[in-house]
LONU-948059 format. One line per 2 residues: number of its first residue (from 1); their letters; for each residue x, y, z of N, C-alpha, C, O. Coordinates in steps of 0.2 Angstrom, whole numbers, plus 5000, padded with zeros to 4 digits. Each point is the difference from the previous one (the first is absolute). Last residue first. Layout:
<sites>
NUM	A	X/Y/Z/X/Y/Z/X/Y/Z/X/Y/Z ~ ...
</sites>
This chain:
<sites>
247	XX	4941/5166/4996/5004/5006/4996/5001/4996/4993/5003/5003/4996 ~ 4994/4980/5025/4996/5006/4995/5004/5005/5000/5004/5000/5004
245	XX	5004/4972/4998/5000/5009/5002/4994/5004/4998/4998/4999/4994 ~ 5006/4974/5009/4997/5002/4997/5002/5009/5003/4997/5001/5006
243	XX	5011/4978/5001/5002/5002/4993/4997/5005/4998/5004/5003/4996 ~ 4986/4984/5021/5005/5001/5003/5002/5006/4995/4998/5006/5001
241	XX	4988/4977/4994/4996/5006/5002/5006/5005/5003/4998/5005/4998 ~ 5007/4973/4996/4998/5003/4993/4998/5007/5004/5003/5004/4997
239	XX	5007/4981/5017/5003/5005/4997/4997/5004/4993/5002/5005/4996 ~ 4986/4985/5028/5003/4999/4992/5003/5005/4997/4999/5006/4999
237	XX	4994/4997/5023/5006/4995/5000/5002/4998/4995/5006/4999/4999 ~ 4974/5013/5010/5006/5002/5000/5006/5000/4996/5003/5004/4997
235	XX	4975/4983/5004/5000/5004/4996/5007/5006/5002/5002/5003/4995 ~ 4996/4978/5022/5002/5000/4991/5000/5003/4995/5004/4999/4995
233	XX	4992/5008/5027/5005/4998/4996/5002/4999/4995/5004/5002/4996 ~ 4975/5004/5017/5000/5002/4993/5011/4998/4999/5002/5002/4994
231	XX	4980/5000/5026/5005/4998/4999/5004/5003/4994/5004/5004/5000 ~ 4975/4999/5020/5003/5004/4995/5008/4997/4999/5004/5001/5004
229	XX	4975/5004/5015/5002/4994/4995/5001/4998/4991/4996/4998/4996 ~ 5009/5016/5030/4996/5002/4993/5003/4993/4997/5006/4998/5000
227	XX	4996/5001/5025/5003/5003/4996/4996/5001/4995/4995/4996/5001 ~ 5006/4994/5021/4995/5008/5000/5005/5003/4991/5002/5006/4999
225	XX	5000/4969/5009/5004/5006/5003/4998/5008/5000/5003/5005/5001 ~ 4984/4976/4989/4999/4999/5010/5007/5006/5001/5000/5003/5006
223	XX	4998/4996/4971/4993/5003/5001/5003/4999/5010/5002/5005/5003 ~ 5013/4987/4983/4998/5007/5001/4994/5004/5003/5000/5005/5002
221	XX	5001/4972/4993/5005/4999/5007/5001/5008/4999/5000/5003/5006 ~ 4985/4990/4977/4997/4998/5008/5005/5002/5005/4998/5002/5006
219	XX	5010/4996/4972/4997/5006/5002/4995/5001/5006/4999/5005/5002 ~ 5011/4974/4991/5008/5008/5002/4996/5005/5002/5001/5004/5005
217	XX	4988/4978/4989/4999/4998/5006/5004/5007/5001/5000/5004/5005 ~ 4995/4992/4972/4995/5004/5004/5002/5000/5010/4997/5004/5004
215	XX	5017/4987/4978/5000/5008/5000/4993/5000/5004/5000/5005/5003 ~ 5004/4974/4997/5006/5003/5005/5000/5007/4997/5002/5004/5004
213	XX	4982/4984/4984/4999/4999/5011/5005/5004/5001/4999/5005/5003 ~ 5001/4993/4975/4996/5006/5002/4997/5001/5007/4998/5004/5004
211	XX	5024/4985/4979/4997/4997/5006/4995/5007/5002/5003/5005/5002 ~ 5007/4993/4972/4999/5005/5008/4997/4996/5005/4995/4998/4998
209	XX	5010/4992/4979/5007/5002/5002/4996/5005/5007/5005/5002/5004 ~ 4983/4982/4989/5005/4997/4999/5004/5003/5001/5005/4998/5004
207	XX	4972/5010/5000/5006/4995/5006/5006/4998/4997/5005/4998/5004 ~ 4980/5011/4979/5004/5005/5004/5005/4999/5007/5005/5003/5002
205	XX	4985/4981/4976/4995/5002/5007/5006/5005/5001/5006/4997/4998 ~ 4994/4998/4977/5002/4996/5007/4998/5003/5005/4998/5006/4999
203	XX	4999/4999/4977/4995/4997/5002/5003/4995/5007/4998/4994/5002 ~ 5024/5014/4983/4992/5006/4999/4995/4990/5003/5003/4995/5000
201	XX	5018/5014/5012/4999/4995/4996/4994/5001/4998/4996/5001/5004 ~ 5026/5013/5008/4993/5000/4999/4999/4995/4995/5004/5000/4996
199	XX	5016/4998/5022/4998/5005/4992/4992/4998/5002/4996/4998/5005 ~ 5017/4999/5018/4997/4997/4994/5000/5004/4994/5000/5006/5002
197	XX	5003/4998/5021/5008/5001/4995/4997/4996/4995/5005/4997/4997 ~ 4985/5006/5025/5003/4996/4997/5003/4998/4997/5003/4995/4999
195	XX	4987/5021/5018/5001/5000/4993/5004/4994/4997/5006/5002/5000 ~ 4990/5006/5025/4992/4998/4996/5002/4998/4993/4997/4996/4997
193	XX	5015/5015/5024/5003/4994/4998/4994/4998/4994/5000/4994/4999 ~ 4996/5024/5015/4999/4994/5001/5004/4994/4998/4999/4994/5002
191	XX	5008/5028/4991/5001/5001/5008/4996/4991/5003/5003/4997/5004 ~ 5010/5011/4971/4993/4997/5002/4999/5000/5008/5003/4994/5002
189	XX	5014/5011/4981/4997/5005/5003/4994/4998/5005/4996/5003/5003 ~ 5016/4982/4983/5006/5002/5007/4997/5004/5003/5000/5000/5006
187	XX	4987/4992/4975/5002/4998/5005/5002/4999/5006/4999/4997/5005 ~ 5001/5018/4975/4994/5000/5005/4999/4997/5004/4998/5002/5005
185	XX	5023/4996/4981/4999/5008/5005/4993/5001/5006/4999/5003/5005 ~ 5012/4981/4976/4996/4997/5006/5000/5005/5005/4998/4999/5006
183	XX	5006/4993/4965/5000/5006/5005/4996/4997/5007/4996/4996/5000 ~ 5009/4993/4978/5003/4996/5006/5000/5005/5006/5003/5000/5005
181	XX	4981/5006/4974/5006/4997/5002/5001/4994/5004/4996/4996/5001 ~ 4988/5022/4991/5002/5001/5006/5005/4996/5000/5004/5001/5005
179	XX	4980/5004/4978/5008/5002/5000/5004/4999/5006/5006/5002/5000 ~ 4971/4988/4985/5001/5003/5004/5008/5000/5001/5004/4996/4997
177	XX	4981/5011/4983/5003/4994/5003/5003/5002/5005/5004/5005/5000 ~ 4975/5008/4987/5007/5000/5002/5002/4992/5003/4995/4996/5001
175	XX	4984/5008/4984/5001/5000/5005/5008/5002/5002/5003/4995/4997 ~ 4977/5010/4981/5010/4996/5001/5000/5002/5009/4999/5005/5002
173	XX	4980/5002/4987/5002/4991/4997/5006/5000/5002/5003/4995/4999 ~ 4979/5022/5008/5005/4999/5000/5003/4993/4997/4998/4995/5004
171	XX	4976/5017/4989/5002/4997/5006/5008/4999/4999/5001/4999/4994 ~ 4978/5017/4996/5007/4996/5000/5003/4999/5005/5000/5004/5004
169	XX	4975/5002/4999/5007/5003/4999/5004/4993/4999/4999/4995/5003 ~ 4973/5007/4999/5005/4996/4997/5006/5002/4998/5002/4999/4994
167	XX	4981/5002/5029/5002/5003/4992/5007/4997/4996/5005/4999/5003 ~ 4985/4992/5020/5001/4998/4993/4998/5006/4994/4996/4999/4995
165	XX	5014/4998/5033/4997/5004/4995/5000/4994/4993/5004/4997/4998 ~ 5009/5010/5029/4997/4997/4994/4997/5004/4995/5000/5006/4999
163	XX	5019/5003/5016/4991/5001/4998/5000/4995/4994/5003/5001/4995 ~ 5017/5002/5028/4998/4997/4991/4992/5003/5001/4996/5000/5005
161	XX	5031/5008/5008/4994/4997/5000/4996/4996/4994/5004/4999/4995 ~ 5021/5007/5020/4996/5000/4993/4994/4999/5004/4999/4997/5005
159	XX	5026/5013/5001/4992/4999/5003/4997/4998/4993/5000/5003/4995 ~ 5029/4997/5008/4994/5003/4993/4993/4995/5006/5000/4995/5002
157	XX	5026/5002/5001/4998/5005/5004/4995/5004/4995/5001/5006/4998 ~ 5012/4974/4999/4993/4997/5001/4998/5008/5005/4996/5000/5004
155	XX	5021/5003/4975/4998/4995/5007/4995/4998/5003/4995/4999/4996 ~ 5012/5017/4986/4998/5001/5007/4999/4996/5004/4997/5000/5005
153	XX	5007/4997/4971/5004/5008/5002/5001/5001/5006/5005/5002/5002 ~ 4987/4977/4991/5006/5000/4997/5004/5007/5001/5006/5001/5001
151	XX	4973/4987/5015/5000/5004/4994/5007/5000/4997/5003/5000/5005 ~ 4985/4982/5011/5006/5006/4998/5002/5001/4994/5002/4996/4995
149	XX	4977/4995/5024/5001/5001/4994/5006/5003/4998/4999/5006/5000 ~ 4998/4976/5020/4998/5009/4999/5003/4999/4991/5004/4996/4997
147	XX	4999/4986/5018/4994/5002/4998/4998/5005/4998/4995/5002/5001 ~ 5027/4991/5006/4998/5003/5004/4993/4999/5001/4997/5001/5005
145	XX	5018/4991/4977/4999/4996/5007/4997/5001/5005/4998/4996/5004 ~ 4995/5016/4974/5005/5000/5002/5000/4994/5003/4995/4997/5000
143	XX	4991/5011/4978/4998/4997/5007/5008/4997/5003/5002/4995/4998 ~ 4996/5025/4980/4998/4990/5000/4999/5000/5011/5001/5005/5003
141	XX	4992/5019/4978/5006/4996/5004/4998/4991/5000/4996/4997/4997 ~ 4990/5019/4988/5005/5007/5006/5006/4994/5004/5005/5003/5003
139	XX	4977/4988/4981/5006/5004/4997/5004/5003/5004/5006/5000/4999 ~ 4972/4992/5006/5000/5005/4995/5005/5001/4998/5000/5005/4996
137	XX	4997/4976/5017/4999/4998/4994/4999/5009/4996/4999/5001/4993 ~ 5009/4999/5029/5004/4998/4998/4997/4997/4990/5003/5000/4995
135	XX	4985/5015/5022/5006/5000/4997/5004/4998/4994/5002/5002/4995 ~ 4978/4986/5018/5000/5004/4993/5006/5005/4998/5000/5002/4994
133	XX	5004/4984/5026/4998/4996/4994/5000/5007/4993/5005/5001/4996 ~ 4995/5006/5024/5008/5000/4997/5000/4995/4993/5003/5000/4995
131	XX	4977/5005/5018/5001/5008/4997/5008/4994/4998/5000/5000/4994 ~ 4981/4984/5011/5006/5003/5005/5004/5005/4993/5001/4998/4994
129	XX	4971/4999/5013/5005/4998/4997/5007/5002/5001/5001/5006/5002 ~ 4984/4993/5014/4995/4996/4995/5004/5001/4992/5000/4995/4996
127	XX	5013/5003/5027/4998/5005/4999/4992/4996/4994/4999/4994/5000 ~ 5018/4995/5022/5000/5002/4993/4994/5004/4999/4995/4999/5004
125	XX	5013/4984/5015/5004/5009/4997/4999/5001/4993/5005/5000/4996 ~ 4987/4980/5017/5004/5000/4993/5004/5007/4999/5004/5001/4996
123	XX	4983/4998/5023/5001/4996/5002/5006/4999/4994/5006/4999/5002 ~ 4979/5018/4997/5005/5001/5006/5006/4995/4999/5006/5002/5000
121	XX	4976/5008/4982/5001/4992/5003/5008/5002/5003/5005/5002/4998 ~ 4984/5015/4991/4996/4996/5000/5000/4993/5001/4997/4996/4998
119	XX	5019/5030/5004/4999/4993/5000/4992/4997/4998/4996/5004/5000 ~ 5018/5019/4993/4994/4998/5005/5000/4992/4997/4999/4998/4995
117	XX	5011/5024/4996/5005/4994/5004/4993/4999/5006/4998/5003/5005 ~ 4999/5008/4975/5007/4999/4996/5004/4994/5007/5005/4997/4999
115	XX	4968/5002/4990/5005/5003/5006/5006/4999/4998/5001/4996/4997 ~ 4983/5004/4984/5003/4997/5005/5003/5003/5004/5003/5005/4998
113	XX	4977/5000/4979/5007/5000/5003/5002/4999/5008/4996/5002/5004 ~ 4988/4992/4974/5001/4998/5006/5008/5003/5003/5005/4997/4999
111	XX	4974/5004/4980/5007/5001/5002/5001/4997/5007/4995/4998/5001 ~ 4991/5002/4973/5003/4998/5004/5004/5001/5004/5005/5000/4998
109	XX	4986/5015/4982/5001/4997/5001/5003/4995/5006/5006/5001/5001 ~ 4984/5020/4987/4997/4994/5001/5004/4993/5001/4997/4995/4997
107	XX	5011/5028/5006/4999/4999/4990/4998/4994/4999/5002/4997/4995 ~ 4998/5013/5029/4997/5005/4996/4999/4997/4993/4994/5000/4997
105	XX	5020/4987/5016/4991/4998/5001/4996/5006/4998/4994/4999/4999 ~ 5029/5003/5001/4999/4997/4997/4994/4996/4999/4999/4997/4995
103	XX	5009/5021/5019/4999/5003/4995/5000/4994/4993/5000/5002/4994 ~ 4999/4996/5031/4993/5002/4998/5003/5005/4992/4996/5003/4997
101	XX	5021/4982/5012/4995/4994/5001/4993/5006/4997/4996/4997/4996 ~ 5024/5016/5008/5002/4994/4993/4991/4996/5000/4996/5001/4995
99	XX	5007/5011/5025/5000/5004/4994/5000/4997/4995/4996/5001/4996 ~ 5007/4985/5024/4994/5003/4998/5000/5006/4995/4994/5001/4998
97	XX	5026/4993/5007/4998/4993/4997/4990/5003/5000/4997/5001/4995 ~ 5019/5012/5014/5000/5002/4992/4996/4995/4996/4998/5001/4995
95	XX	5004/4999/5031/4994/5005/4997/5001/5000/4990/4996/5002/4995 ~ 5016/4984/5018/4992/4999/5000/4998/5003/4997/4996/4999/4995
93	XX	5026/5006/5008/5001/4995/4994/4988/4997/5000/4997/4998/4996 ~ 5015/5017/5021/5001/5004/4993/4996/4994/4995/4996/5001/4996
91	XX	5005/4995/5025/4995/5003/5000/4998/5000/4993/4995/4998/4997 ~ 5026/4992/5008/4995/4997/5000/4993/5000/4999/4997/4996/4998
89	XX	5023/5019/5009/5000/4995/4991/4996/4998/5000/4999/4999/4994 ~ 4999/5008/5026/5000/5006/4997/4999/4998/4992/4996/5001/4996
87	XX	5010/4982/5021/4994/5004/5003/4998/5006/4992/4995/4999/4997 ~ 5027/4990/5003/4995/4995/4999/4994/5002/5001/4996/4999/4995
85	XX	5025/5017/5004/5001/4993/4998/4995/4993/4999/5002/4995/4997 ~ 4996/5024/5017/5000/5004/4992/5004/4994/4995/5001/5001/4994
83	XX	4992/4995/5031/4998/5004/4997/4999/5003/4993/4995/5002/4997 ~ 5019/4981/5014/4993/4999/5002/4995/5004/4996/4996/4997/4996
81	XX	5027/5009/5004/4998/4994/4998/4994/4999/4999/4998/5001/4994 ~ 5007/5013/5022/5001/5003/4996/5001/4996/4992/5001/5004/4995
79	XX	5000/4988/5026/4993/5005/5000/5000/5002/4992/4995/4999/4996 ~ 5026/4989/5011/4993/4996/4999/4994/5004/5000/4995/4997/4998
77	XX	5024/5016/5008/5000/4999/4992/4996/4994/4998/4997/5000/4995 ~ 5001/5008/5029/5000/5006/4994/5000/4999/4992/4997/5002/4996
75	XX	5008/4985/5023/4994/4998/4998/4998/5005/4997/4996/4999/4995 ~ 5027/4987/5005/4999/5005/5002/4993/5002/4999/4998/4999/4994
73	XX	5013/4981/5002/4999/5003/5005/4997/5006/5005/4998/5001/5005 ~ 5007/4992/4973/4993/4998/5000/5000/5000/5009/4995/5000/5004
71	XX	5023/5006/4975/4999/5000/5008/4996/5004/5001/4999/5006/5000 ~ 5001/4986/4977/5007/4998/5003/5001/5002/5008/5004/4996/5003
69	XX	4979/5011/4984/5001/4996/5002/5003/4994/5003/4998/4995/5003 ~ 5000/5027/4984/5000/5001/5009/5000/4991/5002/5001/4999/5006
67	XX	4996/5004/4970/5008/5002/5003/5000/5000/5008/5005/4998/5004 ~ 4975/5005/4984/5001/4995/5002/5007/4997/5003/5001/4996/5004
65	XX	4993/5025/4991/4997/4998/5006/5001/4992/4999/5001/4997/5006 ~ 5007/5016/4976/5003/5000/5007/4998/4999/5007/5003/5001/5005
63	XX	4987/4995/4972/5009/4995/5001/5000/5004/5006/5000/4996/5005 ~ 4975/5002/4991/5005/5007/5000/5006/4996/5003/5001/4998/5005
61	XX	4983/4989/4979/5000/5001/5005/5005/5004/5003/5005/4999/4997 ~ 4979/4997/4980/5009/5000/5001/4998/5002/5008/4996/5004/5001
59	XX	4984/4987/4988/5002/5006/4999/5006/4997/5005/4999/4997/5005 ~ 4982/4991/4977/5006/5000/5003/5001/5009/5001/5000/5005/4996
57	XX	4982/4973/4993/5000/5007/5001/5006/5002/5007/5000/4997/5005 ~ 4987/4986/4976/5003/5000/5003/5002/5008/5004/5000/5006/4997
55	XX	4976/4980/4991/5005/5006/5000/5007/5000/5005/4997/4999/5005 ~ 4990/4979/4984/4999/5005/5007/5006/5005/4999/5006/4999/4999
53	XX	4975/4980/4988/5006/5005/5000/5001/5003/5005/4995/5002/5003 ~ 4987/4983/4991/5004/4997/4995/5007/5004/5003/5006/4998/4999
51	XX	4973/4996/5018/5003/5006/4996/5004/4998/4994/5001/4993/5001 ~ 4988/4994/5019/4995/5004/4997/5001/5007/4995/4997/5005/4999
49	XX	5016/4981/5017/5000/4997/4995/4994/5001/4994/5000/4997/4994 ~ 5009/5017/5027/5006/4999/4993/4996/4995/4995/5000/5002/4994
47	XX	4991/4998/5028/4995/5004/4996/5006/5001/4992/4999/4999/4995 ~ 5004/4986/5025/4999/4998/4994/4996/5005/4997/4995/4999/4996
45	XX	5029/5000/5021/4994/5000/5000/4996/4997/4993/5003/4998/4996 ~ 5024/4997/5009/4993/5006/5004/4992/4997/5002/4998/4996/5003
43	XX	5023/4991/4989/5003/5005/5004/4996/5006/5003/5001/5004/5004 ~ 4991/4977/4982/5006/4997/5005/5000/5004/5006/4999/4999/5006
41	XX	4990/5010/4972/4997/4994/5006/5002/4999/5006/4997/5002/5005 ~ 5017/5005/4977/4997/5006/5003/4996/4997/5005/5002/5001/5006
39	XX	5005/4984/4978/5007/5003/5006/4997/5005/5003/5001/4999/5006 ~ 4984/4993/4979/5002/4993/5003/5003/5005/5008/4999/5001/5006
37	XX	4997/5012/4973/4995/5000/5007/5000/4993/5004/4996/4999/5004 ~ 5017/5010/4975/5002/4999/5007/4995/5001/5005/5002/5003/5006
35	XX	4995/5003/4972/5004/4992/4999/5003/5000/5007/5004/4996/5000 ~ 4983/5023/4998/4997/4994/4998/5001/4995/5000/4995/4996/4999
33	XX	5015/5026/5002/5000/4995/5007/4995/4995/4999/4999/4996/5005 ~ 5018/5025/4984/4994/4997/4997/4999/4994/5007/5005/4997/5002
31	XX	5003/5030/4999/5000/4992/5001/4995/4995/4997/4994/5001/5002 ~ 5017/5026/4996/4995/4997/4999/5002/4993/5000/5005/4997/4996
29	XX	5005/5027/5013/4999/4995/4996/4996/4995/4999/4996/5001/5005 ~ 5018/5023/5008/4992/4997/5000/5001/4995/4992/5004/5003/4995
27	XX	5013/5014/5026/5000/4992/4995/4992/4999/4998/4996/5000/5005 ~ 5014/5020/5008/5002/4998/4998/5000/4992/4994/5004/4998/4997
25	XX	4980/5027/5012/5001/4990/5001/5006/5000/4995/5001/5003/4994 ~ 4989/5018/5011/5006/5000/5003/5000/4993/5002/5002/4997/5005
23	XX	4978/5015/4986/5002/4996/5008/5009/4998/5000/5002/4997/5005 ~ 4992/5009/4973/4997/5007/5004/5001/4999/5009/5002/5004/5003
21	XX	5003/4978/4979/5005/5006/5002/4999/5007/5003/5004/5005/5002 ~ 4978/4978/4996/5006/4995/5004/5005/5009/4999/5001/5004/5004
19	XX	4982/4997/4983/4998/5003/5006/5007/4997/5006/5002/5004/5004 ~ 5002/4994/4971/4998/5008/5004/4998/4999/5007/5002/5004/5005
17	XX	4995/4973/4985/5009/5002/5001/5000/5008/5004/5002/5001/5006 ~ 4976/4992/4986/5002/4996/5010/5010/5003/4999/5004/5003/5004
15	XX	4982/5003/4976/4999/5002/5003/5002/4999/5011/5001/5003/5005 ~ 5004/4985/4974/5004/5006/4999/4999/5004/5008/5004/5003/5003
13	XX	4982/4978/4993/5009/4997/5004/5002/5008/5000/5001/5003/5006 ~ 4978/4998/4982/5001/4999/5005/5007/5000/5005/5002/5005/5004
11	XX	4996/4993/4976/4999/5006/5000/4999/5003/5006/5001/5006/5003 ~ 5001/4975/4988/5006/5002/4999/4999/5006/5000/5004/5004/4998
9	XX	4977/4982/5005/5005/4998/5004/5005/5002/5001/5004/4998/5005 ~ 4980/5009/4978/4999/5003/5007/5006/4996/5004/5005/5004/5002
7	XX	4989/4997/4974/5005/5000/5003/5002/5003/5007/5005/5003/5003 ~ 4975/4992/4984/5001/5006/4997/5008/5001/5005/5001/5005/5003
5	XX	4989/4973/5004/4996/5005/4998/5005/5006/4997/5006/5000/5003 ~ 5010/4981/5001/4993/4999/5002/4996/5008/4996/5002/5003/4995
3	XX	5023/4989/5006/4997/5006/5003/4994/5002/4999/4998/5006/5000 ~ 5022/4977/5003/4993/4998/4999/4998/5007/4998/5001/5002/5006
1	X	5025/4994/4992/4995/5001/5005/4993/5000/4996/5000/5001/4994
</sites>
């Protein structure tokens, strides 16, 4: 590691690790994203290009709420989804992303931290940077058929966000290789039929393997039945997330 002035940057990190396990963060890592501001492009926005790195940031989603949905008929167990499954971890993961963001612009340096789930192009569905990208170059998983990031512990059942930034932390140099296989669980689970059972190809558009009309039209046809629009199969359905017991 760089650790620049009187070893601030390593001193710093130390300090974001403590607070991550103070907030009950599961996953926090460093991505390097400057050799991928082509793919990033693509897929987001262009404030990322005004950074050399992006904090990765992860917390484990409650196995048994998500477990409720396996019957999504029930509106009780989609509320409650909804709720402490995306609404709530979502909160979680902003507000820590602005904590990380004002205690690295304290030791002078650059920051930008990101909505964990706020579009900037409806049309592309996509965010200003896609949180599963820098996951995935922090180390913590490879990119599914689903598009969802899966984790090797946790499946794609992990909320991430990212805080840019150019202080100079150690960046992850070994990416995971993808594991999925010949696995087609997220496909079969797939209510629109949207997934197409592609691997993941580093710098390919995400139509390859999600058709995003036919996920976005499914969720239209819940909305006109007075339903919460609310799927998440696929994150279901993987068995990596599956495997996973606590205790």
């Amino acid at each position: 590691m760089d650790n620049g002035k009187n070893g601030m940057p390593l001193e710093l990190f130390d300090k974001i690790r403590q607070l991550a396990e103070n907030h009950a963060i599961d996953y926090i890592g460093v991505a390097g994203i400057a050799k991928y501001q082509q793919e990033i492009a693509v897929i987001g926005g262009t404030v990322a290009g005004k950074f050399p790195r992006a904090i990765s940031i992860g917390i484990v989603l409650p196995q048994s709420i998500v477990d409720l949905l396996q019957e999504r008929d029930c509106y009780e167990n989609v509320f409650q989804y909804q709720t402490h499954a995306y609404d709530v971890i979502n909160q979680r993961l902003d507000n820590f992303a602005s904590i990380v963001g004002s205690q690295i612009q304290k030791s002078g340096y650059r920051v930008m931290p990101l909505p964990a789930a706020e579009r900037i192009d409806s049309e592309r569905v996509c965010a200003s940077l896609s949180h599963k990208l820098t996951a995935r170059l922090a180390g913590f998983g490879w990119i599914g058929k689903n598009c969802l990031l899966i984790n090797p512990d946790h499946g794609p059942r992990v909320r991430w966000t990212s805080v840019l930034t150019d202080a100079p932390f150690a960046e992850n140099e070994q990416m995971l290789e993808n594991r999925c296989g010949n696995c087609t669980e997220c496909v079969k689970a797939c209510p629109a039929r949207a997934i197409k059972g592609c691997n993941y190809a580093d710098g390919e558009s995400g139509e390859e393997r999600l058709s995003v009309a036919k996920c976005e039209a499914y969720f239209e046809s819940l909305g006109q039945k007075g339903r919460l629009k609310i799927c998440g199969m696929c994150l279901y359905a993987c068995p990596y997330g599956k495997k996973f017991k606590a205790g």
